[in-house]
N, C-alpha and C positions, 0 to 999 in steps of 0.2 A: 493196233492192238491196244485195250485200252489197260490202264493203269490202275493198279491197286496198293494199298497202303496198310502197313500192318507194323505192329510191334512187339516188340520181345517184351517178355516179361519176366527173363533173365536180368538183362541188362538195361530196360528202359529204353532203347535205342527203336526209332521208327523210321521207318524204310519203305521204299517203295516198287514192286517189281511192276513189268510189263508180260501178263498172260492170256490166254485167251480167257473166253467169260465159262468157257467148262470147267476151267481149270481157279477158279477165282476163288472156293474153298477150299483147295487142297491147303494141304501142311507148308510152310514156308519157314526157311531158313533165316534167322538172321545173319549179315555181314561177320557177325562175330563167331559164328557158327552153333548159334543156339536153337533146338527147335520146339522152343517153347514160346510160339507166339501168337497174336490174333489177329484178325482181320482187322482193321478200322471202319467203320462206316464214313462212307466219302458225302459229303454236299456237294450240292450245284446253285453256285450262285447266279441268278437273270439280274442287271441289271435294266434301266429303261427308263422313260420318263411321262408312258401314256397314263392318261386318268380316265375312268367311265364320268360320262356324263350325269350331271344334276337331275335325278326327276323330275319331271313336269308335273306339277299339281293340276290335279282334276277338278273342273268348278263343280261344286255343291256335293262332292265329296262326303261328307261329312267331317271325321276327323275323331281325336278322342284315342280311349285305349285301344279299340277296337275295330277303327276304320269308319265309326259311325254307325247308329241305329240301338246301342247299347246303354251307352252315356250321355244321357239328355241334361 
């Protein structure tokens, strides 16, 4: 069940329930018993270490602002 995060804006206090994803805007209580609070928006960090590869230059290309044929 996945995890959401939200906070009062009572108390400042952030907190995190476990609900289903139907239930992921409903109204939620803080621990304090406040029900003045909001959702937080959650991130997803990747991390990783792959790189795309270097283009390969094209002979006789041209080159230039525009890939060649523009700027002689």
């Amino acid at each position: 069940m996945p995890r959401y995060e939200y906070r009062c804006r009572s108390c400042g206090d952030t907190f995190e329930l476990s609900r289903p994803m139907a239930e992921s805007a409903a109204p939620a209580v803080c621990p304090a018993g406040h029900d003045d609070t909001v959702k937080l928006l959650s991130t997803v960090s990747v991390a990783g270490s792959a790189t795309a590869p270097s283009p390969t230059p094209k002979p006789n290309a041209g080159g230039g602002c525009c890939g060649g044929g523009c700027c002689s």
